[in-house]
C-alpha positions in Angstrom: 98.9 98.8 109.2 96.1 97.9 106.6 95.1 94.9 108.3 94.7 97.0 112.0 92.7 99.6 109.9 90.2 97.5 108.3 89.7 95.8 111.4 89.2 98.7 113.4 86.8 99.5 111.1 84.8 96.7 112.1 83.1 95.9 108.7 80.4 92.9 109.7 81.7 89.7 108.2 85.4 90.9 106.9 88.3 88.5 107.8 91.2 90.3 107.6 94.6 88.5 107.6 98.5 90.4 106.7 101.1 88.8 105.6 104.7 89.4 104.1 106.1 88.0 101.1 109.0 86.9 103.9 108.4 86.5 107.8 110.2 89.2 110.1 109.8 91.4 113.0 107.3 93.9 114.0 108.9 97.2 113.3 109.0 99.1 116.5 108.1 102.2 114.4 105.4 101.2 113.3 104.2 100.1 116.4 104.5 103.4 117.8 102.7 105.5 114.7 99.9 103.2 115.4 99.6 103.7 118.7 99.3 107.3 118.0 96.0 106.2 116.3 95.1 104.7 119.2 95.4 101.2 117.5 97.6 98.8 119.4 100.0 96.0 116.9 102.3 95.2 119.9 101.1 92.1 120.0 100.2 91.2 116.7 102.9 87.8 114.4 104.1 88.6 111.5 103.4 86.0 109.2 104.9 84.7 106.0 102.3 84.8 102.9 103.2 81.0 101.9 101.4 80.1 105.4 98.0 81.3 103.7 99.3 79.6 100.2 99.7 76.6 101.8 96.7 76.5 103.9 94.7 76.6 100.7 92.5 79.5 102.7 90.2 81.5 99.7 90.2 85.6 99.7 88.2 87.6 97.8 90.4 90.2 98.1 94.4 90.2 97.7 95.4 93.7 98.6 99.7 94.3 98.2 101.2 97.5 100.1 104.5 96.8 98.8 106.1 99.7 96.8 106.1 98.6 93.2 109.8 96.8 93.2 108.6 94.5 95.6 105.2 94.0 93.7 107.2 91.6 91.1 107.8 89.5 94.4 104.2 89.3 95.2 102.8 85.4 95.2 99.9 84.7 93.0 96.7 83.0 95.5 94.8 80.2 93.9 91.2 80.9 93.4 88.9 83.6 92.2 90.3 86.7 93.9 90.3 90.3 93.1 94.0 91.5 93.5 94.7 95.0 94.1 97.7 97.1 94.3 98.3 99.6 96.5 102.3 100.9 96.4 103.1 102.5 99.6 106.9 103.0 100.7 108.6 100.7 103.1 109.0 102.0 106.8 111.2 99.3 107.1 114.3 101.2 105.1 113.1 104.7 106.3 116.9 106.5 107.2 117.4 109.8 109.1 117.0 110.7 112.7 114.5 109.3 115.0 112.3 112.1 114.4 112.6 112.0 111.0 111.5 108.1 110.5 108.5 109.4 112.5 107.6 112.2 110.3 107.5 109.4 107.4 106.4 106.4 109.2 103.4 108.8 110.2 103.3 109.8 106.6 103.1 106.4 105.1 100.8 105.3 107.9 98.6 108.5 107.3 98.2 107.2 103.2 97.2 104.1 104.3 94.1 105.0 106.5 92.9 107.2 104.0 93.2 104.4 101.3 91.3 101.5 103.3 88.8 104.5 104.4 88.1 105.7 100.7 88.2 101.5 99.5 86.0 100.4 102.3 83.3 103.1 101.3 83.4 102.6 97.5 83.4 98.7 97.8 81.9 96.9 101.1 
């Protein structure tokens, strides 16, 4: 969800690249919330972080989502990079009824846009 939102944003000369600390699927979920926004991920990879790692690619900017037990998991990128933490909670292990995941996936999708809004302005 960060990744779509700073790209929608559109900021001239920001490469923007998500990744999980282990590959997976593309929660249908979350797929749905973001088309809410207008934002299609349908067709988007997940991809494992140690892809980037091995690459050797650079950032400037290491931004984690994770919620703060995962954040121990989090790989360390060579280089000089800022690394920021932002704990948000999982939709992956969101229980309930369908319209309750909803309720929190918008929720937690909701945080997010108003963090990479509020980031983008005080930084870029």
């Amino acid at each position: 969800m960060a990744e779509a939102f700073l790209n929608r944003l559109n900021i001239n000369g920001l490469q923007v690249e998500s990744a999980g600390i282990e590959p997976g699927k593309l929660n249908p979920l979350i797929v749905r919330v973001m088309a809410e926004e207008g934002v299609d991920i349908s067709r988007n990879r997940t991809k494992p972080v140690k892809e980037f790692i091995d690459k050797g690619i650079k950032f400037d900017y290491v931004i984690t989502v994770c919620d703060d037990a995962s954040a121990e998991k989090c790989p360390v990128f060579p280089g000089e990079t800022v690394r920021l933490h932002w704990p948000f909670d999982d939709p992956s292990i969101l229980r309930g009824s369908e319209e309750e995941k909803l309720i929190e996936a918008r929720r937690i999708r909701d945080e997010i846009k108003r963090k990479i809004i509020l980031w983008a302005e005080e930084t870029l």
